[in-house]
C-alpha positions, 0 to 999 in steps of 0.5 A: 205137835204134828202133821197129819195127812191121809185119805178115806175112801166113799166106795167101800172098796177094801183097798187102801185108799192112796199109794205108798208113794202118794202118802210119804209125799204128802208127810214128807212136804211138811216134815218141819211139822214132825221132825222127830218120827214118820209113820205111815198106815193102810188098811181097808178104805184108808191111808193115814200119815203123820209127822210127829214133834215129840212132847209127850212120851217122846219114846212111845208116841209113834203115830198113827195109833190102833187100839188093842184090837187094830181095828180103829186107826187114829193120828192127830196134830195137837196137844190133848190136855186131859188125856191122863183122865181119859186114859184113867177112864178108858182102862177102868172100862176095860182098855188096854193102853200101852204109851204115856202119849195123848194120842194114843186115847184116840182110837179108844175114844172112837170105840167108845164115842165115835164121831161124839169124841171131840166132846171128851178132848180139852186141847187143840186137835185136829184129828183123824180117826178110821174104823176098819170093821165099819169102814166109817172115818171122822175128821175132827177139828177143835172148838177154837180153830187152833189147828189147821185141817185141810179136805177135798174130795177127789173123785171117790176119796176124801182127801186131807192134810194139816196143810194145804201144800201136802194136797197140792204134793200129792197130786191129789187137787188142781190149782184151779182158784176160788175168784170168791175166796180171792175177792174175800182176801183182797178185802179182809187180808185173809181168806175166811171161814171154809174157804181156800184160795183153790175151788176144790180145798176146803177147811174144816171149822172149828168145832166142826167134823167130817164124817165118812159112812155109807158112801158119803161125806158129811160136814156138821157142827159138834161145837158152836161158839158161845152167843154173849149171855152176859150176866151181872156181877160185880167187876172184881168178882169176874176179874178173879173168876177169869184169873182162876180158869186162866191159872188152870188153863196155864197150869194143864198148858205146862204138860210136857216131857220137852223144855218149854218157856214163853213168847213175851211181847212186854204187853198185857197179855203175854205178861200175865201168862208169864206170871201165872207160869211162874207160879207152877214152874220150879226153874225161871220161866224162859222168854222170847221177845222180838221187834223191829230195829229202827221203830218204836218197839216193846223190847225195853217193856219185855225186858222189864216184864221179864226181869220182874218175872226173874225170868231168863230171857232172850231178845232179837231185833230184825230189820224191816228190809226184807228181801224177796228169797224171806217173803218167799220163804214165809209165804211158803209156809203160810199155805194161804195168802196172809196181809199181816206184817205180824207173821213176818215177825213171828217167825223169827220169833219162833226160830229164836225159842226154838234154839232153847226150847220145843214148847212156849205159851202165847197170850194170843187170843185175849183181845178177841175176848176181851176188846183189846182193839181199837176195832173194838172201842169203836164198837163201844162207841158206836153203841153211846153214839147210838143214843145221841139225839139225831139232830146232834149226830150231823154236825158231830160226823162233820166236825169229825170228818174234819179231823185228823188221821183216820177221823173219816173212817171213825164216821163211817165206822160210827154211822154203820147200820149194822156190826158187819159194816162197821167192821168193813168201815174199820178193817177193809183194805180196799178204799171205796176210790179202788173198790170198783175197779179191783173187783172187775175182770175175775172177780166181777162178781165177788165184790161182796164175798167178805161181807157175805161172809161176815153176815153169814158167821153173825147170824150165829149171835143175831141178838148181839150188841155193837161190841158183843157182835164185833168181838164174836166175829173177831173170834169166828174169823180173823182169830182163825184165819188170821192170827191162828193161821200165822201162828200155827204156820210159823211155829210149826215152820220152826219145830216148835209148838205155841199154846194159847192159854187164853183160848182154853174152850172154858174160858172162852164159855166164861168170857161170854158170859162177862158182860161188854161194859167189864171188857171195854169201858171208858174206851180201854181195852180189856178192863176186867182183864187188868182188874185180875192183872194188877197183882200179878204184872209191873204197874207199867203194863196195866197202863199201856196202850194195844199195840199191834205186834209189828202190824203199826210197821206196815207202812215201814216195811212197803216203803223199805228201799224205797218200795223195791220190793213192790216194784219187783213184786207188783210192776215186772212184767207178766205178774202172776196176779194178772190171772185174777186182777186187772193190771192197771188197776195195780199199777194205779195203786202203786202209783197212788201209793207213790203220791202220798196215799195210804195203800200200805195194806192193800199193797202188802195183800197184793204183794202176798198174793203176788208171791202165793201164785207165781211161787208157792203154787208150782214149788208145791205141786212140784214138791210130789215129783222129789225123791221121797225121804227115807 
């Protein structure tokens, strides 16, 4: 696992593309991503750096990698989980490899394929690769997303970065904000698809790749989500269809040269994974566990799942009294303004296996897959409401709206017309009394940015049924730009390297294909999931409700210290969220929020954006002025 960073140039000159200076300031800026080695390679039309954590081959892995010849350059941040097929297949055609290190297929990989090779690779990747004699670079991104890649051009180069600090250190983009991404943001709680919250940044899809040649950039899709085409089997035959590529897909997951264990929340997923880890390994499986002191955590069912499991296993509580130096020093590693309270707890999650081990496998991905939310029991729902006679329909929503919690919103999700607004209905931090005025000033005419968004990505699987649809724009988008994005930010923040089983492209084929009814059904979650489960995890599990990971402790955490936070956050004078939202407007939330309304999420958006603009901003364009490391 590593950083990337570098730049291709679009004139043809023969000059490298950046400065010596330029390209150790953007590695060093994210040395927590590699802090094993740095390497740093020019050469006609490019300029091409890398931090690397060592995994694989830990002595023989220097990064950027050439091929025999020195003509293709190549770096990456990931793991390739086939690279000793490849490596097998590469010198029985005549090239000469001289490492044990997956990246080193690269450079060979492009001879052969070109921009064609992430077509060959099973992993997570983000890739670089530059051809010298042709002066052609690629940017390359995996299927799923897992890894981040950041660009931008700048005049006549295409600048990139596994992280949007390195650009911003390098000098090389202004921090003019994007009003549409921020719009985006404030709605969803993370900023979707290509966008950033700066004009100028983009980030490459996944599956997508950027190819450099004759003077120009161009972005296109190598690999596209499945559309669901479900299929008719019987329920046990996909339940050990999905346990047989799970198994392969823990099994290719335990390549490593470093010691590696398991995040384990005491839940379905993460159990699972711990049990088919333990059937490859020879030594008991190390697991991580991590909850809020003081709120109904899953310790105790961690604890439980990993003495079944004979694993060695360490836990953690932290407070929810977070202070500001913490929430700085998270968004500081986000890269991008992020409302979810889980990234608070991953982190020091992360730090805590990091003191065992270097490598540790996650269940993150299998509600996106399989219908593990309350966001998607609603969508089942909404499907069998669809076939209540009209005239029924009215007094039912009213009977609803009388009821309890979030009975309103279960209404509106219900008689949505369309996935996109029932998702909207469901999920969006703004409630429709704010809508109008939060989206004034700067961002008139961005109000719609989310929804545009999502109907964009669905247009991808148009034939899609209510639960299909929302679950395909859960994968393309809040698995991405959310849960992946916090992921990959806070492992990486502690040197630590996090694989998703779950999120193997194969599998993730495979899962299109299981029809809706084998993922939700009766309003559980994941139903063919605990069919292949039940042999391989306590009883207890199979029959516990979806809990979100810390995400139930929002409410919590805003009200901790009796919302000092927030008043020092969202109330001191000269706020630098004033540059895109009105004042008064946030004044009233909080206001609201005091008297009893559930602005929770809202607030912690605005408190993340809050620390996004006023702190990491000027840290990160001051980050290029350092000294450079040696």
């Amino acid at each position: 696992m590593c950083g990337i960073a570098g730049a291709f140039r679009l004139d043809g000159a023969s000059a490298p593309a950046l400065p010596e200076h330029v390209l150790r300031a953007m590695t060093d800026v994210m040395a927590h991503r590699g802090p094993d080695d740095a390497g740093h390679e020019h050469g006609e039309g490019f300029s091409l750096g890398a931090r690397r954590l060592s995994i694989i081959d830990v002595e023989g892995g220097h990064q950027p990698f050439a091929d025999e010849r020195g003509r293709v350059w190549a770096a990456q941040n990931g793991e390739i989980y086939n690279h000793d097929k490849l490596r097998r297949e590469l010198r029985a055609g005549g090239h000469v490899l001289r490492s044990r290190c997956d990246t080193e297929v690269l450079p060979h990989l492009y001879e052969e394929h070109g921009a064609a090779m992430g077509e060959r690779l099973r992993g997570m990747f983000a890739v670089a690769a530059w051809d010298r004699q042709e002066r052609h670079g690629v940017l390359i991104r995996d299927r799923l997303g897992i890894k981040p890649l950041y660009y931008a051009l700048a005049g006549d180069l295409v600048v990139f970065a596994s992280e949007l600090k390195c650009l911003l250190a390098g000098g090389l983009v202004d921090d003019q904000l994007d009003p549409e991404a921020i719009a985006a943001y404030l709605t969803l709680g993370y900023v979707p698809g290509s966008m950033t919250p700066l004009r100028q940044v983009r980030k490459l899809g996944p599956g997508e790749r950027l190819v450099v040649a004759d003077g120009r950039a161009t972005v296109d899709r190598w690999w596209s989500y499945p559309e669901p085409e479900p299929e008719e089997r019987p329920a046990a035959e996909w339940a050990e269809l999905l346990l047989d590529k799970l198994d392969e897909s823990v099994r290719l997951r335990l390549m490593s040269d470093v010691p590696l264990g398991a995040m384990l929340s005491g839940g379905l997923d993460s159990s699972l994974i711990v049990a088919l880890m333990r059937r490859h390994m020879s030594e008991p499986v190390k697991t991580f566990s991590v909850g809020f002191a003081g709120e109904d955590s899953e310790l105790g069912d961690a604890r439980r799942v990993a003495d079944w499991n004979g694993a060695d296993h360490t836990e953690l509580e932290v407070t929810l009294d977070t202070g500001a130096e913490e929430l700085h020093d998270l968004v500081w590693h986000l890269d991008e303004p992020l409302a979810d309270l889980s990234a608070l707890g991953f982190l020091p999650l992360c730090r805590l296996a990091r003191e065992q081990v270097t490598v540790a496998l996650s269940g993150q991905g299998a509600d996106e897959l399989l219908g593990g939310y309350r966001k998607h029991r609603v969508a089942s729902l909404a499907q069998a409401w669809g076939r209540v006679p009209g005239p029924l329909r009215a007094p039912a929503a009213a009977a609803l709206r009388h009821g309890p919690g979030r009975a309103g919103r279960l209404v509106d999700a219900l008689q949505a017309p369309d996935p996109v607004t029932r998702l909207l209905a469901s999920s969006s931090l703004v409630h429709a009394d704010l809508r109008g005025d939060l989206f004034s000033g700067a961002l008139a005419h961005h109000a719609g940015a989310a929804e545009a968004q999502l109907r964009g990505t669905l247009s991808g699987a148009p034939g899609a049924a209510p639960l299909e649809a929302a679950l395909y724009l859960d994968a393309r988008l809040g698995l991405v730009d959310d849960m992946l994005t916090y992921f990959d930010r806070a492992s990486m923040a502690c040197s630590l390297e996090v694989r998703v089983p779950f999120l193997d492209h194969e599998l993730v084929e495979l899962c299109a294909r299981i029809p809706a009814a084998q993922k939700v059904r009766r309003l559980q979650g994941k139903h063919v999931l605990r069919l292949a489960a039940r042999d391989h995890v306590p009883s207890f599990v199979l029959e516990k409700r979806k809990r979100g990971f810390f995400n139930e402790a929002v409410s919590s955490w805003v009200g901790a210290g009796d919302g000092a936070l927030v008043d020092d956050l969202l109330l001191a004078p000269g706020a630098a969220y004033e540059r895109v939202i009105d004042r008064d407007v946030v004044e009233r939330a909080v206001s609201e929020w005091r008297a009893g309304s559930s602005h929770s999420n809202l607030l912690l958006a605005l408190m993340m954006l809050e620390v996004w603009l006023g702190d990491y901003l000027p840290r990160a364009r001051a980050a290029g002025s350092l000294p450079v490391a040696a």
